[in-house]
PDB file of N, CA, C, O and CB in Angstrom:
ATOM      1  N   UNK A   1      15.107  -6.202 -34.512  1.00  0.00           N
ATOM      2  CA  UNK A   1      14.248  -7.123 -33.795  1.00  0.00           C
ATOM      3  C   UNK A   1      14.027  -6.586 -32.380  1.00  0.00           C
ATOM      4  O   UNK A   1      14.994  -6.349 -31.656  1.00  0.00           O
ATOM      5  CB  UNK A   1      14.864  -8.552 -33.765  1.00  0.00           C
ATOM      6  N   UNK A   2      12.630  -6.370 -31.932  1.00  0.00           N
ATOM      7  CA  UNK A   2      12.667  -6.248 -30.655  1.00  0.00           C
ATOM      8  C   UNK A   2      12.206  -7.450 -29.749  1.00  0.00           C
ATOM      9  O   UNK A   2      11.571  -8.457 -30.059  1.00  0.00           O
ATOM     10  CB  UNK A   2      11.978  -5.168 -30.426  1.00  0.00           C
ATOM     11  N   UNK A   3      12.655  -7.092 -28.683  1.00  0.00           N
ATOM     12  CA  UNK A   3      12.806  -8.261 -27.810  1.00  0.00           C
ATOM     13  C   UNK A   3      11.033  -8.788 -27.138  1.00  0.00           C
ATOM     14  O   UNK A   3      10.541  -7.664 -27.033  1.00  0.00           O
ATOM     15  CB  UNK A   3      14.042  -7.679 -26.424  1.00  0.00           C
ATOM     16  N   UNK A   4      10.165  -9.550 -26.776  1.00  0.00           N
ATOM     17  CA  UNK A   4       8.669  -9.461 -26.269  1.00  0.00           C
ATOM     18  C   UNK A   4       9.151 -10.464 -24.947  1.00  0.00           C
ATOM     19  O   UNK A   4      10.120 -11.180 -24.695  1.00  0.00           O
ATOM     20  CB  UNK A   4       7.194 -10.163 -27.545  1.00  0.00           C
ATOM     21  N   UNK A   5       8.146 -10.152 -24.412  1.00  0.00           N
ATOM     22  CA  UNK A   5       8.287 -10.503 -22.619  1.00  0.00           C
ATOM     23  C   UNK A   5       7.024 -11.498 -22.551  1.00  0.00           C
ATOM     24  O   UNK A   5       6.169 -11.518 -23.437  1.00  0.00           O
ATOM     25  CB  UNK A   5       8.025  -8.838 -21.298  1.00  0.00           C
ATOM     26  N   UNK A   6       6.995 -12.197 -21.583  1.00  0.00           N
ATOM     27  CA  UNK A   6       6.089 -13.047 -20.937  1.00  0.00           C
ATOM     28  C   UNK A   6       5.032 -12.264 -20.473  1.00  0.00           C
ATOM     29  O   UNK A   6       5.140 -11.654 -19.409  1.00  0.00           O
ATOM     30  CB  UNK A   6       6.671 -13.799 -19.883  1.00  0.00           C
ATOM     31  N   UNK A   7       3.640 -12.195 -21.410  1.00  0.00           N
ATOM     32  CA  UNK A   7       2.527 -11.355 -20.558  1.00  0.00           C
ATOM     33  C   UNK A   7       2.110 -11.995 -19.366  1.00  0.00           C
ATOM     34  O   UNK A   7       2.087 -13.183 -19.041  1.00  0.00           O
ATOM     35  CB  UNK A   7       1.220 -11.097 -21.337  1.00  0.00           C
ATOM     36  N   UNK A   8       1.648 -10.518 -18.543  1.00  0.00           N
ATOM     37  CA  UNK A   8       0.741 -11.132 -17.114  1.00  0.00           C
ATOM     38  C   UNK A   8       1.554 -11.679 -16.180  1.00  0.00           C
ATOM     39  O   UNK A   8       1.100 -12.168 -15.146  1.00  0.00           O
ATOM     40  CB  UNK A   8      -0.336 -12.355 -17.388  1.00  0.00           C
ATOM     41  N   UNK A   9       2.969 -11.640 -16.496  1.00  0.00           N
ATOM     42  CA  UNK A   9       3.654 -12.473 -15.359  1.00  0.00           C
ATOM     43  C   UNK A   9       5.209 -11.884 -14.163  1.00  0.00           C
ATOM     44  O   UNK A   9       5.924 -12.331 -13.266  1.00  0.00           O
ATOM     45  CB  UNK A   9       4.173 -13.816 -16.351  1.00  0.00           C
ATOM     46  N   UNK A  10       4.947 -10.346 -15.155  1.00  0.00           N
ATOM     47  CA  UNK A  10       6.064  -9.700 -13.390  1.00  0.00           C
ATOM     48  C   UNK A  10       5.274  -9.760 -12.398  1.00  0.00           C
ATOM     49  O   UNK A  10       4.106  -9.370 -12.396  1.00  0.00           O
ATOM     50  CB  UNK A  10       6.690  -7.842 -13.182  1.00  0.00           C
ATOM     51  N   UNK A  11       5.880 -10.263 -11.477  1.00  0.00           N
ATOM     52  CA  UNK A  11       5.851  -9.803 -10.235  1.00  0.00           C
ATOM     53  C   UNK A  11       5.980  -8.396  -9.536  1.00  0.00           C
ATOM     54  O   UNK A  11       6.550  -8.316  -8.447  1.00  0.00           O
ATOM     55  CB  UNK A  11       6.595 -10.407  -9.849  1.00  0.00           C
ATOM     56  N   UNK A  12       5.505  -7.396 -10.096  1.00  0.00           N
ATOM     57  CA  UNK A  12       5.764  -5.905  -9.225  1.00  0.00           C
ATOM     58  C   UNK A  12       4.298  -5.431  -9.297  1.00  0.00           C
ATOM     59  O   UNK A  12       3.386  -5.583 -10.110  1.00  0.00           O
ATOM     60  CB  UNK A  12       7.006  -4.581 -10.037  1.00  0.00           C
ATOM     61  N   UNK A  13       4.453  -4.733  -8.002  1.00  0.00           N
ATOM     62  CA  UNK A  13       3.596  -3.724  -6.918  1.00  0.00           C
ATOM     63  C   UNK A  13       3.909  -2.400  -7.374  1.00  0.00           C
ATOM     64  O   UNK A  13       5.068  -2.117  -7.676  1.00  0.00           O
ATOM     65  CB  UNK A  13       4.044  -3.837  -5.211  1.00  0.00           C
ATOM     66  N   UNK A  14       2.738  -1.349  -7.469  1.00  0.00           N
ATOM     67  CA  UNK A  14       2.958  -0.558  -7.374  1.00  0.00           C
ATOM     68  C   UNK A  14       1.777   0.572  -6.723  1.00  0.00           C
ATOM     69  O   UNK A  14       0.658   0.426  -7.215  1.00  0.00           O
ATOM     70  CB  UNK A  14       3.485  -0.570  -8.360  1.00  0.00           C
ATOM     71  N   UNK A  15       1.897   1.578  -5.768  1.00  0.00           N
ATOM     72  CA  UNK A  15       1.080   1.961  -5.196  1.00  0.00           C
ATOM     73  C   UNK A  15       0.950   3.333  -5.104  1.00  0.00           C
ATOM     74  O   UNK A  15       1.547   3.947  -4.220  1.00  0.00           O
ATOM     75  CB  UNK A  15       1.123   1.436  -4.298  1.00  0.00           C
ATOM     76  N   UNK A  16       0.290   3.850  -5.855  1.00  0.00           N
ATOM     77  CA  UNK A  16       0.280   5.582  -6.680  1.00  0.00           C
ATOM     78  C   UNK A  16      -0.321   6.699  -5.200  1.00  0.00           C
ATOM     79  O   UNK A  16      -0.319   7.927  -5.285  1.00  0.00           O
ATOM     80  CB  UNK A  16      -1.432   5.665  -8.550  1.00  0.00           C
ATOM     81  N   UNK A  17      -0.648   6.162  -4.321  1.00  0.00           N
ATOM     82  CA  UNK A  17      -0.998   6.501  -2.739  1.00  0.00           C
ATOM     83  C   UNK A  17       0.135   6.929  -1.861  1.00  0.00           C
ATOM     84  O   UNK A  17       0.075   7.754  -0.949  1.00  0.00           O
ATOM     85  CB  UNK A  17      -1.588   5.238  -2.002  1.00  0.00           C
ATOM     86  N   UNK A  18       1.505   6.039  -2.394  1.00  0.00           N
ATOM     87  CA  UNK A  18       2.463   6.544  -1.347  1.00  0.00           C
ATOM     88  C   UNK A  18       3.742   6.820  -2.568  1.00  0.00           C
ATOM     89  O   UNK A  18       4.917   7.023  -2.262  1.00  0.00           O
ATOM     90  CB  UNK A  18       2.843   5.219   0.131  1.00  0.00           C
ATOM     91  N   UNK A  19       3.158   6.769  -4.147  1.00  0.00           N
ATOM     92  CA  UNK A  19       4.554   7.486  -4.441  1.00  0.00           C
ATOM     93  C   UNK A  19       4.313   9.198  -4.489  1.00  0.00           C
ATOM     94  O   UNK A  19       3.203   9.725  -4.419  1.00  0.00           O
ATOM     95  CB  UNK A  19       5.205   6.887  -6.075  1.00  0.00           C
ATOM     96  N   UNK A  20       5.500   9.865  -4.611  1.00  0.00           N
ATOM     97  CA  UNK A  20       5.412  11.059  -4.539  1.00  0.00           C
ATOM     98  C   UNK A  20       6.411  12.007  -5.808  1.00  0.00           C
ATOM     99  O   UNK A  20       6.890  13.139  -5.743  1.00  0.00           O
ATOM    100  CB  UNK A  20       5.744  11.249  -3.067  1.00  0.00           C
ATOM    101  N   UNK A  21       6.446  10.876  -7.011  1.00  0.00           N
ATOM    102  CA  UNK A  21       6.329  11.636  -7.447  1.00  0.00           C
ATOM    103  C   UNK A  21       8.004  12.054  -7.756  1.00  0.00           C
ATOM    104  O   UNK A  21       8.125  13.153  -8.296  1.00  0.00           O
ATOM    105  CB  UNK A  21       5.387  12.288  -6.757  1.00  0.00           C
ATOM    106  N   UNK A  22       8.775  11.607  -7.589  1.00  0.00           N
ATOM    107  CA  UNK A  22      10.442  11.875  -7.288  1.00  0.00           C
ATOM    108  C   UNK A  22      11.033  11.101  -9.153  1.00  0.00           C
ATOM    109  O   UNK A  22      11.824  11.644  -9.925  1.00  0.00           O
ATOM    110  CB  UNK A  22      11.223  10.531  -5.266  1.00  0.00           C
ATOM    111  N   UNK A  23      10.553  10.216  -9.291  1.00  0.00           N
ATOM    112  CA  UNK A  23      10.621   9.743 -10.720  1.00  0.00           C
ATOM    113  C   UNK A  23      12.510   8.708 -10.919  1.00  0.00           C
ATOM    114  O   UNK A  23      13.167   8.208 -11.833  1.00  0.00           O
ATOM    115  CB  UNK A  23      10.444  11.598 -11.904  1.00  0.00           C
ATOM    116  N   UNK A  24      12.595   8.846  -9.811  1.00  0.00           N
ATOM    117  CA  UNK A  24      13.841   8.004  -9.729  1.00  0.00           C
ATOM    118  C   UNK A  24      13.325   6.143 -10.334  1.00  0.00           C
ATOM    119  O   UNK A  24      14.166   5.349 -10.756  1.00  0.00           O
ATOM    120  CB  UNK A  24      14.440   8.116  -7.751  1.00  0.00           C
ATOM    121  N   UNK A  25      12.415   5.947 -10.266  1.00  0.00           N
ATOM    122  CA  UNK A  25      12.246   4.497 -10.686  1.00  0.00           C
ATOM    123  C   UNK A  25      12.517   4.761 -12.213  1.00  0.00           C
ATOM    124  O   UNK A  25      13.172   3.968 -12.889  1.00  0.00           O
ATOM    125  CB  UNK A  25      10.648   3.747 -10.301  1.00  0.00           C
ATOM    126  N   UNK A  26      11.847   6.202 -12.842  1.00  0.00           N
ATOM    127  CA  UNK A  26      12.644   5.941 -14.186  1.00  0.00           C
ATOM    128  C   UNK A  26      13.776   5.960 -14.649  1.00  0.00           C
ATOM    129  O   UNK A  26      14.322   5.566 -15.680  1.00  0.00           O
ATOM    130  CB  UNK A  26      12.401   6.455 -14.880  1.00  0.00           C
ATOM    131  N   UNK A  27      14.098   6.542 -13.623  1.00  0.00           N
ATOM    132  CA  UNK A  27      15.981   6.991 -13.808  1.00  0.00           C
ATOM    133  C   UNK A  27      16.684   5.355 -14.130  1.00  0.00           C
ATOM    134  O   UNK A  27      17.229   4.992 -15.172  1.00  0.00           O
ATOM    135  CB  UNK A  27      16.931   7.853 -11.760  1.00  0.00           C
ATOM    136  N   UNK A  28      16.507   4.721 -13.135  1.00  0.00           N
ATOM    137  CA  UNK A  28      16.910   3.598 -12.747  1.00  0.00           C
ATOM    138  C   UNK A  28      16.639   1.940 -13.388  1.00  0.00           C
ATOM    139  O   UNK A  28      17.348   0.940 -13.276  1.00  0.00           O
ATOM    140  CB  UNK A  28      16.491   3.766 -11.613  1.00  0.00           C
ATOM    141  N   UNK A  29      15.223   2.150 -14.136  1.00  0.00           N
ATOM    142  CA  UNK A  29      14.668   0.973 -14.920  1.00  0.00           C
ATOM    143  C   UNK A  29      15.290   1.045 -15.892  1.00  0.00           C
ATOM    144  O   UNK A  29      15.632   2.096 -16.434  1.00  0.00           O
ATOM    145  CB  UNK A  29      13.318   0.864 -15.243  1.00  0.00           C
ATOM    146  N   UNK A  30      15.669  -0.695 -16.473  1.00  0.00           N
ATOM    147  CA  UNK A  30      16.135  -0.547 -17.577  1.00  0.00           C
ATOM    148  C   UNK A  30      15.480  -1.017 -18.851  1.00  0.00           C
ATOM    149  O   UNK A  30      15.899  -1.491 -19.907  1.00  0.00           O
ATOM    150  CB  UNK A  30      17.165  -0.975 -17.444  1.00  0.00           C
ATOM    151  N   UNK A  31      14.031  -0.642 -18.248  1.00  0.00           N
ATOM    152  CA  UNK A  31      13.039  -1.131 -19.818  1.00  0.00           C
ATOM    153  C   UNK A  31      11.955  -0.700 -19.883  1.00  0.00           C
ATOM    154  O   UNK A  31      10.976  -1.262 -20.376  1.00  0.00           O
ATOM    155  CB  UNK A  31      12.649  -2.597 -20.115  1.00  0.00           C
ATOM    156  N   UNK A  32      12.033   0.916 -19.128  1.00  0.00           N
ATOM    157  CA  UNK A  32      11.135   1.892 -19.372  1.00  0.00           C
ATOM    158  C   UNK A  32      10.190   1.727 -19.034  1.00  0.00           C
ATOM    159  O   UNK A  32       9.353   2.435 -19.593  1.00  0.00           O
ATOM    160  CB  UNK A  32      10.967   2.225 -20.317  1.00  0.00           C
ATOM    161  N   UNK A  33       9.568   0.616 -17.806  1.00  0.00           N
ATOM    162  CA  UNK A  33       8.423   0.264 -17.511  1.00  0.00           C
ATOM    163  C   UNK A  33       7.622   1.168 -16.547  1.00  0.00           C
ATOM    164  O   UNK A  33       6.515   0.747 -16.213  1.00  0.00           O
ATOM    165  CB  UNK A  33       8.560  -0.930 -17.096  1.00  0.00           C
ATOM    166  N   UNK A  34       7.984   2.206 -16.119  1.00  0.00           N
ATOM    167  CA  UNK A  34       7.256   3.293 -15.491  1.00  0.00           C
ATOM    168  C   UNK A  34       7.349   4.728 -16.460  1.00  0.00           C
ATOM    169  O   UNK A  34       8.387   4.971 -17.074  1.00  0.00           O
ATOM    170  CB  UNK A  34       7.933   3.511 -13.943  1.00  0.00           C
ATOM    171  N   UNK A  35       6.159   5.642 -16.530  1.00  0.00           N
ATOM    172  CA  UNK A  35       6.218   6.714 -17.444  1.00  0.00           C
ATOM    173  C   UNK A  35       5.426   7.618 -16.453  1.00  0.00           C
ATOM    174  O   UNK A  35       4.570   7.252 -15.648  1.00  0.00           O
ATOM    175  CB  UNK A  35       5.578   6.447 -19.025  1.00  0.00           C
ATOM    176  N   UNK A  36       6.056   9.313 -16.760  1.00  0.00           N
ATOM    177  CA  UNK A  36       5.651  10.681 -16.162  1.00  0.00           C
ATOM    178  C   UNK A  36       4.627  10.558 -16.461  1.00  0.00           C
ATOM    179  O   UNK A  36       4.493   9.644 -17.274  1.00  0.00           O
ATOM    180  CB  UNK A  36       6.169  11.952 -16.506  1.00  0.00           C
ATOM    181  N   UNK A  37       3.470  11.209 -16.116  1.00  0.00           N
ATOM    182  CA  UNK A  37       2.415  11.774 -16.935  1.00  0.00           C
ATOM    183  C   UNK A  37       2.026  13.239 -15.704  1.00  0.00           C
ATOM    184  O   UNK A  37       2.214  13.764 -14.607  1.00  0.00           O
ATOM    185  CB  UNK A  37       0.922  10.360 -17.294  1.00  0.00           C
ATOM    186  N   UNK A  38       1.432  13.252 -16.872  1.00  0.00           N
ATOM    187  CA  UNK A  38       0.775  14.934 -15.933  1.00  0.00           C
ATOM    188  C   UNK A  38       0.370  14.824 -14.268  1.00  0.00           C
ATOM    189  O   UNK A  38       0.404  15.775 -13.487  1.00  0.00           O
ATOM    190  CB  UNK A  38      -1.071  15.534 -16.739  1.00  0.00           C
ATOM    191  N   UNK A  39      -0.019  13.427 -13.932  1.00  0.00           N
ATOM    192  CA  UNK A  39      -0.982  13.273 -12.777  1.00  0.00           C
ATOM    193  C   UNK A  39       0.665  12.288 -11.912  1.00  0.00           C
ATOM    194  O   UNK A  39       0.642  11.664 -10.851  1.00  0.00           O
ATOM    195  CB  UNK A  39      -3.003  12.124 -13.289  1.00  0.00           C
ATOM    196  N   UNK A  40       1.385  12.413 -12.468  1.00  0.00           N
ATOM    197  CA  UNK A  40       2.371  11.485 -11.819  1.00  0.00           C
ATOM    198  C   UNK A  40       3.080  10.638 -12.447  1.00  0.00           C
ATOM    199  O   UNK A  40       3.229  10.737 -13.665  1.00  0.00           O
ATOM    200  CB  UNK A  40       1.888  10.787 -11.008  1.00  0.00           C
ATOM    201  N   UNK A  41       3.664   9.618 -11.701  1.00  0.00           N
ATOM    202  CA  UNK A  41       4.453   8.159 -12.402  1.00  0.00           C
ATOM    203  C   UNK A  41       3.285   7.224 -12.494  1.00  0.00           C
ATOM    204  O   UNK A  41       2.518   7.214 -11.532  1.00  0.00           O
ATOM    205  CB  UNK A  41       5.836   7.317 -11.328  1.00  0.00           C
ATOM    206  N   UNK A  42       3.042   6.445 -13.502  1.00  0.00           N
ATOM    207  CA  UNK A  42       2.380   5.600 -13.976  1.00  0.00           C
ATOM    208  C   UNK A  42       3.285   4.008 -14.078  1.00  0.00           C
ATOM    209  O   UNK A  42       4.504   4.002 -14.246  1.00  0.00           O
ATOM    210  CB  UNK A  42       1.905   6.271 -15.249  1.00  0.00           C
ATOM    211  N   UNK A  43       2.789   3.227 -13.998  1.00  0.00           N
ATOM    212  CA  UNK A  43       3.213   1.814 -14.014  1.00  0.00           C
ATOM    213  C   UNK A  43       2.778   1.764 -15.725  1.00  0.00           C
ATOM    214  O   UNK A  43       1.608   1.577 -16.058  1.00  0.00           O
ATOM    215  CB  UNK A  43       2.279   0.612 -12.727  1.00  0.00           C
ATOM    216  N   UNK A  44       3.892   1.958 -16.740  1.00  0.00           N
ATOM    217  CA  UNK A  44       2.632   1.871 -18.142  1.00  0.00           C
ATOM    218  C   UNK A  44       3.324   0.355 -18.806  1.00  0.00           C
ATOM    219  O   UNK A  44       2.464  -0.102 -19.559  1.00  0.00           O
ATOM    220  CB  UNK A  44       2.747   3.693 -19.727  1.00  0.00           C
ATOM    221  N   UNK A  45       4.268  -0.349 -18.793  1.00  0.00           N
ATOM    222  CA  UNK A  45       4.557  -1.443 -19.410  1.00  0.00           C
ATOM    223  C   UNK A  45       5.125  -2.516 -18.725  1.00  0.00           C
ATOM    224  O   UNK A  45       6.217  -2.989 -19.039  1.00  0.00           O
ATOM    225  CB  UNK A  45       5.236  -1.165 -20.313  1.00  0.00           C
ATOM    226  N   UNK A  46       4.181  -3.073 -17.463  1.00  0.00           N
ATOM    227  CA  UNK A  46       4.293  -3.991 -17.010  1.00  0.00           C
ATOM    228  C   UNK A  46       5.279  -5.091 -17.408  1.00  0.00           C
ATOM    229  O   UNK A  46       6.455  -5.339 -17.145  1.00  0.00           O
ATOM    230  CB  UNK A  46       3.320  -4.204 -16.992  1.00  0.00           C
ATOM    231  N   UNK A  47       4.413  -5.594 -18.077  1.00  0.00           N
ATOM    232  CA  UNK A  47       5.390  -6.919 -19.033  1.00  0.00           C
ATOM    233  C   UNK A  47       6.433  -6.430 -19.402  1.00  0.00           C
ATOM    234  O   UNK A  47       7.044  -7.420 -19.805  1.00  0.00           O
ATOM    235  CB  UNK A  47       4.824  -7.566 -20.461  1.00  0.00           C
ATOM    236  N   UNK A  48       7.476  -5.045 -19.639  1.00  0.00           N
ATOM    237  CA  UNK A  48       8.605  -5.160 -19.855  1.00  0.00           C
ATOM    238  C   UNK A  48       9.122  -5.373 -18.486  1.00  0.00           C
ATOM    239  O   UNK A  48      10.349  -5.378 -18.385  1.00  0.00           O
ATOM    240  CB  UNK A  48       9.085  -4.145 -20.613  1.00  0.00           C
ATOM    241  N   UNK A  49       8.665  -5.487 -17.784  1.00  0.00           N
ATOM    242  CA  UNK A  49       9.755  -5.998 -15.747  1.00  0.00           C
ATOM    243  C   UNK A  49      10.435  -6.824 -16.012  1.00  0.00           C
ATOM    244  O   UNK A  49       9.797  -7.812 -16.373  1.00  0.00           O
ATOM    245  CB  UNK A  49       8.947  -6.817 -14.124  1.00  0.00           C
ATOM    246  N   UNK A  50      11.476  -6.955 -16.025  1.00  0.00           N
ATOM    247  CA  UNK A  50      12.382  -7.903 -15.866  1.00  0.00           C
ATOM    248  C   UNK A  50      13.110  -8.779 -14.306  1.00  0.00           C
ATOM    249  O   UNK A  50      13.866  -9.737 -14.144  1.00  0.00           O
ATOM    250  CB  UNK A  50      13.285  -7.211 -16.559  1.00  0.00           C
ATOM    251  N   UNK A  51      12.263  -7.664 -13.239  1.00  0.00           N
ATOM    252  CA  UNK A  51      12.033  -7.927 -12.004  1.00  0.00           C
ATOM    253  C   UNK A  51      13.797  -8.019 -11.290  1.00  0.00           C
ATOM    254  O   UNK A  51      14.188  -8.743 -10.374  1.00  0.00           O
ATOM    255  CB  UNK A  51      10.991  -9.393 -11.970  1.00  0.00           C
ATOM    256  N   UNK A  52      14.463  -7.161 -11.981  1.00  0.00           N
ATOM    257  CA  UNK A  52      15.795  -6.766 -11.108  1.00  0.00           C
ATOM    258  C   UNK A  52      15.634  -5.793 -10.193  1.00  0.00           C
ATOM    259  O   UNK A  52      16.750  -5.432  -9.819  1.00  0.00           O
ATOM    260  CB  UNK A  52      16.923  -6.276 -11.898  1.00  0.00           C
ATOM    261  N   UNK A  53      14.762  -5.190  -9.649  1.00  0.00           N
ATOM    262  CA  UNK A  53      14.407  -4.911  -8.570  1.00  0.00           C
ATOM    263  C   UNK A  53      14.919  -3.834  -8.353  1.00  0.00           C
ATOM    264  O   UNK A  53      15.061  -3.631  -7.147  1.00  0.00           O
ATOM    265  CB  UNK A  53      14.571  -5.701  -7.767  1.00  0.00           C
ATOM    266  N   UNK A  54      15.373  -2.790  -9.194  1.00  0.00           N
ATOM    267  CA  UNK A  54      16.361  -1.571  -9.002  1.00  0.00           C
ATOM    268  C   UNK A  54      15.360  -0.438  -8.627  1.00  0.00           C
ATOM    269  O   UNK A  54      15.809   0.457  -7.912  1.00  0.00           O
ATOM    270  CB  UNK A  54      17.323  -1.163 -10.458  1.00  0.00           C
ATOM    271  N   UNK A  55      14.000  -0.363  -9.040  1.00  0.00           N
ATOM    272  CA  UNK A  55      13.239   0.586  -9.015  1.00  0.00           C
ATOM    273  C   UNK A  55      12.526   0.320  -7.174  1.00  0.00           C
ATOM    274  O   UNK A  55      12.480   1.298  -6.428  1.00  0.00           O
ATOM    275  CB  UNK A  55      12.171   0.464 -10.508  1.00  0.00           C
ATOM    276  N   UNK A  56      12.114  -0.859  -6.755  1.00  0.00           N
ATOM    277  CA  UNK A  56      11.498  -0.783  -5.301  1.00  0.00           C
ATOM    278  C   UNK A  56      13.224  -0.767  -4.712  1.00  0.00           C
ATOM    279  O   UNK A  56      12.958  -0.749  -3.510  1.00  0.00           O
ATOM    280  CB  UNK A  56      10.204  -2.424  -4.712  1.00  0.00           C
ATOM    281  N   UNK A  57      14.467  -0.762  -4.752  1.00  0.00           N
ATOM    282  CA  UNK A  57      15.415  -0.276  -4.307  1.00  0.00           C
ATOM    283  C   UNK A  57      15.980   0.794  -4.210  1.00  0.00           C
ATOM    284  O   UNK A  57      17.003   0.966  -3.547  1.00  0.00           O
ATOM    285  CB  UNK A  57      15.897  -0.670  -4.537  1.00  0.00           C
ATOM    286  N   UNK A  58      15.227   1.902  -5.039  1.00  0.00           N
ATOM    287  CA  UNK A  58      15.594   3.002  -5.134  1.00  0.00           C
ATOM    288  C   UNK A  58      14.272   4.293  -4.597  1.00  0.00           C
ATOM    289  O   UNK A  58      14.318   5.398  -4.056  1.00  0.00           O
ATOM    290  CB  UNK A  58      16.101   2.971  -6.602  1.00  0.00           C
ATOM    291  N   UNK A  59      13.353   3.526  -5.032  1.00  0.00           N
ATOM    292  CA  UNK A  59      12.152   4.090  -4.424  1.00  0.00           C
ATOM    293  C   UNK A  59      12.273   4.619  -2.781  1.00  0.00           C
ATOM    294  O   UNK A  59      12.300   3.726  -1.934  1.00  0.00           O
ATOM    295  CB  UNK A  59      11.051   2.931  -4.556  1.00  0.00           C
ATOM    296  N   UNK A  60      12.335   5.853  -2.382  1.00  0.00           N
ATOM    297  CA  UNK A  60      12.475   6.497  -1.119  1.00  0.00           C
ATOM    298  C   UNK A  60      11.019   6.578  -0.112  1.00  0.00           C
ATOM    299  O   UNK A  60      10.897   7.049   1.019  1.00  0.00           O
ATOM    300  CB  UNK A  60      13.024   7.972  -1.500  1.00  0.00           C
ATOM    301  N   UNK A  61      10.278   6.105  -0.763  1.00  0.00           N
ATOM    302  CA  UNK A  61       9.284   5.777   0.196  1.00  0.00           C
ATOM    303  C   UNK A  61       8.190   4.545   0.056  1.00  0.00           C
ATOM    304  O   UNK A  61       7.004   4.587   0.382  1.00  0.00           O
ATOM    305  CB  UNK A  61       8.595   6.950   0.311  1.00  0.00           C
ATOM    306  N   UNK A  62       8.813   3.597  -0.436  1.00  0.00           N
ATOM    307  CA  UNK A  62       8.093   2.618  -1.028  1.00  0.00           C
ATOM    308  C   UNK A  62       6.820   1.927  -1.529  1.00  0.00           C
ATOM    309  O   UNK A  62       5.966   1.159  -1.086  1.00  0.00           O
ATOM    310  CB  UNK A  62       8.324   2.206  -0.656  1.00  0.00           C
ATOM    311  N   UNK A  63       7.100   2.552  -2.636  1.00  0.00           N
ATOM    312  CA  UNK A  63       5.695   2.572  -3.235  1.00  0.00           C
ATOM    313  C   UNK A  63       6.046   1.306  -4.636  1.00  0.00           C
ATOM    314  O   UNK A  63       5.350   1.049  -5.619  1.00  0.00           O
ATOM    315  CB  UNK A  63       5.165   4.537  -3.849  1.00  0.00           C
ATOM    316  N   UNK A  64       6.761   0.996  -4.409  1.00  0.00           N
ATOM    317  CA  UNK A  64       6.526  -0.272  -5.058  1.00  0.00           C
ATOM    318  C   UNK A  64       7.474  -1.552  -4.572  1.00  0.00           C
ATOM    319  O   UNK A  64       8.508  -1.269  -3.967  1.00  0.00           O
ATOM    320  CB  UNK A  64       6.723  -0.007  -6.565  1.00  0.00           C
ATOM    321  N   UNK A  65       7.210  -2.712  -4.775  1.00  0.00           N
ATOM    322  CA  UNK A  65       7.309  -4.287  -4.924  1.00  0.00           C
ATOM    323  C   UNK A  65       7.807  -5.077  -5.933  1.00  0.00           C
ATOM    324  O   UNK A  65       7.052  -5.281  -6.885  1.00  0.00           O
ATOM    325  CB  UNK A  65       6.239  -4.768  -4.875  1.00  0.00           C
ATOM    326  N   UNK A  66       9.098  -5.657  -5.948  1.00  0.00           N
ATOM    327  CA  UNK A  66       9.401  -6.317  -6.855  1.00  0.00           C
ATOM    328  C   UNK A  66       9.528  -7.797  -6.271  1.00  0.00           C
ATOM    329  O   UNK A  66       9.796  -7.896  -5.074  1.00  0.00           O
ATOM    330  CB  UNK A  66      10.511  -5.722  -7.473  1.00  0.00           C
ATOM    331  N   UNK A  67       9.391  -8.721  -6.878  1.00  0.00           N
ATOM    332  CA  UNK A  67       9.456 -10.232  -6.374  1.00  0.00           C
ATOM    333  C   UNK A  67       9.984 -10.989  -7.586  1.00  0.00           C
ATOM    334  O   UNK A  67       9.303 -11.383  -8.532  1.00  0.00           O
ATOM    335  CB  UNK A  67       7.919 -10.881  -5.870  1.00  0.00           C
ATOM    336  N   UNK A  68      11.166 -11.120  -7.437  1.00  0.00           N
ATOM    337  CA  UNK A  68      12.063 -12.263  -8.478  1.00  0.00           C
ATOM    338  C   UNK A  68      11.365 -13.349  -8.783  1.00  0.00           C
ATOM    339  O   UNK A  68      10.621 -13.905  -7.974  1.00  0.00           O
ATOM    340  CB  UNK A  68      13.405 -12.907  -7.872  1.00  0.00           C
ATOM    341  N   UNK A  69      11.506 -13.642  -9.689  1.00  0.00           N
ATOM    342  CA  UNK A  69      10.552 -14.743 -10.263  1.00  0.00           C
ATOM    343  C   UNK A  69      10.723 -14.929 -11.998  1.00  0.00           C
ATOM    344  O   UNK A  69      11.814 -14.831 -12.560  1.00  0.00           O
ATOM    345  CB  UNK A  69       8.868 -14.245  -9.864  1.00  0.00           C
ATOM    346  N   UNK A  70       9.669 -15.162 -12.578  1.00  0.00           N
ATOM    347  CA  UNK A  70       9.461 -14.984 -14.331  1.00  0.00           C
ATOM    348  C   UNK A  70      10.298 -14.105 -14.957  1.00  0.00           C
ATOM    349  O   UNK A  70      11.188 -14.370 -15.766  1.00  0.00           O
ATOM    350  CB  UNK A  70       8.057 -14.428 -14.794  1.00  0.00           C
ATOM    351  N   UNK A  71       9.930 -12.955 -14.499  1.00  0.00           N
ATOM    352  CA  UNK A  71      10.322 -11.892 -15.361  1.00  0.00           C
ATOM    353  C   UNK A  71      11.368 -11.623 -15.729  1.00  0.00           C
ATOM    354  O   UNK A  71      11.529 -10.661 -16.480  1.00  0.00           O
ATOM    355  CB  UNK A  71      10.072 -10.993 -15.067  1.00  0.00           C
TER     356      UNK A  71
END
């Protein structure tokens, strides 16, 4: 059984302008909600956020936003 999330409703920011690219938010998420791609880190599965906030805590130049809430 896999687990499904509340669509449309994390709370996270993310801003592909000031990340650079270091990939520590994937290191650190625990539901795979950011992915590499050729052009960079991508925000690709929103709705899995669970909004523990480990990825804008680890992020070294802040390029993303987490806000406790739903998720």
């Amino acid at each position: 059984m896999s687990l499904q999330y509340i669509k449309d409703v994390a709370n996270i920011k993310f801003d592909k302008n000031k990340c650079i690219g270091c990939g520590m938010c994937l290191d650190v998420c625990p539901h795979e909600v950011f992915a590499m791609t050729i052009n960079g880190v991508v925000l690709e599965k929103k709705d899995n956020c669970i909004e523990c906030g480990a990825c804008s805590k680890n992020c070294p130049v802040e390029a993303i936003e987490v806000k406790a809430g739903v998720g």
